[in-house]
C-alpha positions in Angstrom: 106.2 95.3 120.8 109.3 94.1 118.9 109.7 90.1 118.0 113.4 88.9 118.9 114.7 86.1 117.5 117.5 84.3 118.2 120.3 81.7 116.3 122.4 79.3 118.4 124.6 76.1 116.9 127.4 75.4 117.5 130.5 76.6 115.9 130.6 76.4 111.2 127.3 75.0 111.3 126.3 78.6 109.6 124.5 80.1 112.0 125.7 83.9 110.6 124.6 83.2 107.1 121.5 82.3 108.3 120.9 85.1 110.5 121.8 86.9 107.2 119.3 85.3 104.9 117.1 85.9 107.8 117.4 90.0 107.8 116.8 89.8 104.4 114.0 88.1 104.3 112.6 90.4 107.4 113.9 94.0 105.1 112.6 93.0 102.0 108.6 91.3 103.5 108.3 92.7 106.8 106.9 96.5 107.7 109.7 98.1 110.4 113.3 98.0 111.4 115.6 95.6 112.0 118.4 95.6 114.9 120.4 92.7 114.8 122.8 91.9 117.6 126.1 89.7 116.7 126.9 87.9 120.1 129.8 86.0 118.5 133.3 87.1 119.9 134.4 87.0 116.4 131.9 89.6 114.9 131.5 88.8 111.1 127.8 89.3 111.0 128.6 92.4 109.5 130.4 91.0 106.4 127.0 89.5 106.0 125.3 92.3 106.1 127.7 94.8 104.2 128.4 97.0 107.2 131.2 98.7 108.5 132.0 97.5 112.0 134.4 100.3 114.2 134.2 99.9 117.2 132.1 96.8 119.6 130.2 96.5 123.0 133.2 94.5 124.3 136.0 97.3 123.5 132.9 100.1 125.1 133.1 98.3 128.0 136.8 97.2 128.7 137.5 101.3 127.7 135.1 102.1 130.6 136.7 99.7 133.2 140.0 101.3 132.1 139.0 104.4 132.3 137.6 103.6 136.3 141.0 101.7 137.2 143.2 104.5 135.9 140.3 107.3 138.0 141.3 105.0 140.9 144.8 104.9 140.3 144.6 108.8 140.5 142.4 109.0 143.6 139.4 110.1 141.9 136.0 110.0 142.7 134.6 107.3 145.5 133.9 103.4 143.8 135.7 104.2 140.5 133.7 106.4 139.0 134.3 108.1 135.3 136.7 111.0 135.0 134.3 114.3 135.2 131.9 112.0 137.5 129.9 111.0 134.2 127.6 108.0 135.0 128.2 104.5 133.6 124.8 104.2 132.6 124.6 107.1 130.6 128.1 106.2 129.1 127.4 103.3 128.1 124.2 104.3 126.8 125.9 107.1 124.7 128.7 104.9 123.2 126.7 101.6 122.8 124.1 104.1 120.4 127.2 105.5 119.0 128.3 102.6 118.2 125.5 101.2 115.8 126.5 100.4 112.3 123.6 101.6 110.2 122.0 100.4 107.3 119.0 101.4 105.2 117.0 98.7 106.8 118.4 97.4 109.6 121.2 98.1 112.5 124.0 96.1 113.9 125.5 96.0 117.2 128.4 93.8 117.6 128.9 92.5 121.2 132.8 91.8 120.5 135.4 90.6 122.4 134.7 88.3 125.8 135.8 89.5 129.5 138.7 89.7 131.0 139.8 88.0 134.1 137.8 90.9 136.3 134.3 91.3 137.6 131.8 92.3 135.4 128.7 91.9 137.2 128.0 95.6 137.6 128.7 96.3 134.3 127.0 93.4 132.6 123.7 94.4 134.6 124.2 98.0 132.7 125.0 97.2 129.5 121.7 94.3 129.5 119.9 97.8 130.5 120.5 99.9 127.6 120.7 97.0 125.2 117.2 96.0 126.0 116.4 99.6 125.9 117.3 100.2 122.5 115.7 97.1 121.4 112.5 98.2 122.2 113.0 100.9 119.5 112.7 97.7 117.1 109.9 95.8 115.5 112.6 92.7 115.0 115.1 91.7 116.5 117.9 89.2 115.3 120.7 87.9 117.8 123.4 85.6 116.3 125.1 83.9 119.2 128.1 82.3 119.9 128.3 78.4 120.3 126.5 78.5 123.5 123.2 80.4 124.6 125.2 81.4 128.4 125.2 84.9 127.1 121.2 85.2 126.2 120.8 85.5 129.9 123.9 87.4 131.0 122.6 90.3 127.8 119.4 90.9 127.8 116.2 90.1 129.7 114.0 90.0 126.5 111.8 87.4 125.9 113.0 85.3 122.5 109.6 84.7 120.1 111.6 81.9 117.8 115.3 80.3 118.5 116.2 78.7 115.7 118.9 76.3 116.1 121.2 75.4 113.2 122.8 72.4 112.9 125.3 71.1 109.8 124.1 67.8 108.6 126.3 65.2 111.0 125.0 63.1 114.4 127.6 65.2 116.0 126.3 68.5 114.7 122.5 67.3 115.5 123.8 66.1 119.7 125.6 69.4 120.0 121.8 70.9 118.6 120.0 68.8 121.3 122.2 70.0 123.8 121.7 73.5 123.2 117.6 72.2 123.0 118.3 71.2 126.8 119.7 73.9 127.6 116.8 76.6 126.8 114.8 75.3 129.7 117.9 76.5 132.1 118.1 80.1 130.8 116.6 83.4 132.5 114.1 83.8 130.0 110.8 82.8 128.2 111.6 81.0 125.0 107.9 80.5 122.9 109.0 78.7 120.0 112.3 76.5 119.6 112.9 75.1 115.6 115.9 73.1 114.2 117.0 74.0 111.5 119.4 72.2 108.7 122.0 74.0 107.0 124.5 72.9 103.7 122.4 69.8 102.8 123.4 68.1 99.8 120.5 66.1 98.1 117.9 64.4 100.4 118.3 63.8 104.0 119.8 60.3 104.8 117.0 58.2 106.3 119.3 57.8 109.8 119.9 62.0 110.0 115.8 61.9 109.9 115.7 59.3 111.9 117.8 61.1 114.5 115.7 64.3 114.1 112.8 62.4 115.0 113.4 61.6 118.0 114.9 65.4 119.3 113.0 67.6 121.5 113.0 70.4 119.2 110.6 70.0 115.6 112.2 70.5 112.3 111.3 73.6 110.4 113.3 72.8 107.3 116.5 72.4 105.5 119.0 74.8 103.8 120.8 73.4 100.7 124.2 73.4 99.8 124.8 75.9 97.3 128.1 76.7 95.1 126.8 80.5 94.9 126.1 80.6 98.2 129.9 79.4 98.7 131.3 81.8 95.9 129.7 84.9 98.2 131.4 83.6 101.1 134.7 83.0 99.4 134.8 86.6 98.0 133.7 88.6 101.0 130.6 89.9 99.0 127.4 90.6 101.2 125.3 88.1 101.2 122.1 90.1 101.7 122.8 91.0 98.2 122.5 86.9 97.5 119.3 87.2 94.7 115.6 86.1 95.7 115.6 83.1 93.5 119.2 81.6 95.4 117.7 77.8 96.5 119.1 79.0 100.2 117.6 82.6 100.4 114.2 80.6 98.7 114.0 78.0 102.1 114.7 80.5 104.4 112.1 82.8 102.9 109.4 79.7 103.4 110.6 79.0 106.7 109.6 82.6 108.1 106.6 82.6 106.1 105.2 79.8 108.5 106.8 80.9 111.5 105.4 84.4 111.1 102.3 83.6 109.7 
């Protein structure tokens, strides 16, 4: 049975790097592989992770609707179907798997670009099919979302072990982080464990950011520093799974999964 866990904050709070610092921490301590699944429309997670990204579930899936309109168009097979009457399921099946960028320790799937304007239902219930499929194939998984958690349920039907929710050290970062608290208890599936998480703190938390904290419905699990190395990586493009083991933000996150995998 694979863990899953998720990130959501909303958006330059740092939810990527810490997804990053995250698959590091589960390749370099943890026994199995690693599939981690970049649901932000603007797919950088594998920057982070010093993978080549070609080709993303959002361009798989608007090439298959094209491909159906244009069978259509032509008079082809009854409801749409695939030129050569190939199944969706298998097709998307074949091209998502195609599509993984692989590493040594871990995989990437990028969910890309957002829908169109058309229905998607039918193809949205396929594609959380074959993602949870492949998942299963996994002994973690790692999804980096978008601003909002909407797509958790619309993706995959897998329960989520730990969501860790980021949040840059501001009242407004911290209400858009209670929000997204809120909102766990509205999705389609089990969430065990919710944390909050702190990211780019300089010095000691201000008494009112604590104070605040407090009083949320999701516990602390710790704070990430701000770090000018941390920032130099970033500026440069360099992966930051190569970041070293004694970097003050790879060292928190490492102590954070310590306890929440203990």
């Amino acid at each position: 049975m694979s863990t899953t866990i998720a990130l959501a904050g909303k958006g330059g709070v740092g939810k990527t790097t810490t997804a990053g610092m995250i698959i590091k921490y589960l390749a370099k301590n943890q026994t199995g592989s690693i599939l981690a699944i970049d649901a932000d429309p603007s797919s950088n997670l594998n920057m982070v992770l010093g993978l080549d990204l070609e080709w993303t579930v959002g361009d798989i899936r608007e090439d298959m609707l094209e491909q159906v309109k244009t069978s259509l168009a032509q008079g082809g097979a009854a409801m749409g179907a695939l030129p050569g009457g190939v199944n969706k399921r298998d097709y998307l099946d074949y091209q998502i798997r195609s599509s993984l960028a692989e590493g040594s320790r871990f995989d990437l799937i990028a969910m890309g670009r957002g829908e169109g304007p058309g229905c998607y239902c039918a193809v949205n219930h396929n594609l959380r099919e074959v993602i949870d499929g492949l998942s299963k194939h996994y002994a973690y998984v790692v999804i980096d979302n978008e601003a909002g958690m909407e797509h958790l349920s619309r993706r995959t039907t897998r329960d989520v072990q730990h969501l860790f929710i980021v949040s840059d050290p501001t009242q407004r970062g911290l209400v858009a982080a209670q929000r997204i608290a809120d909102m766990r208890r509205e999705l389609g599936i089990n969430i065990e464990n919710a944390w909050l998480i702190i990211n780019r703190l300089h010095g000691e938390m201000p008494a009112e950011l604590k104070a605040f904290t407090d009083k949320m419905d999701v516990p602390l699990l710790g704070t990430i520093p701000a770090d000018d190395e941390m920032s130099a990586f970033e500026f440069s493009g360099r992966p930051l799974v190569e970041l070293g083991d004694e970097s003050p933000v790879y060292k928190t996150v490492e102590e954070m999964m310590r306890r929440v995998l203990k």
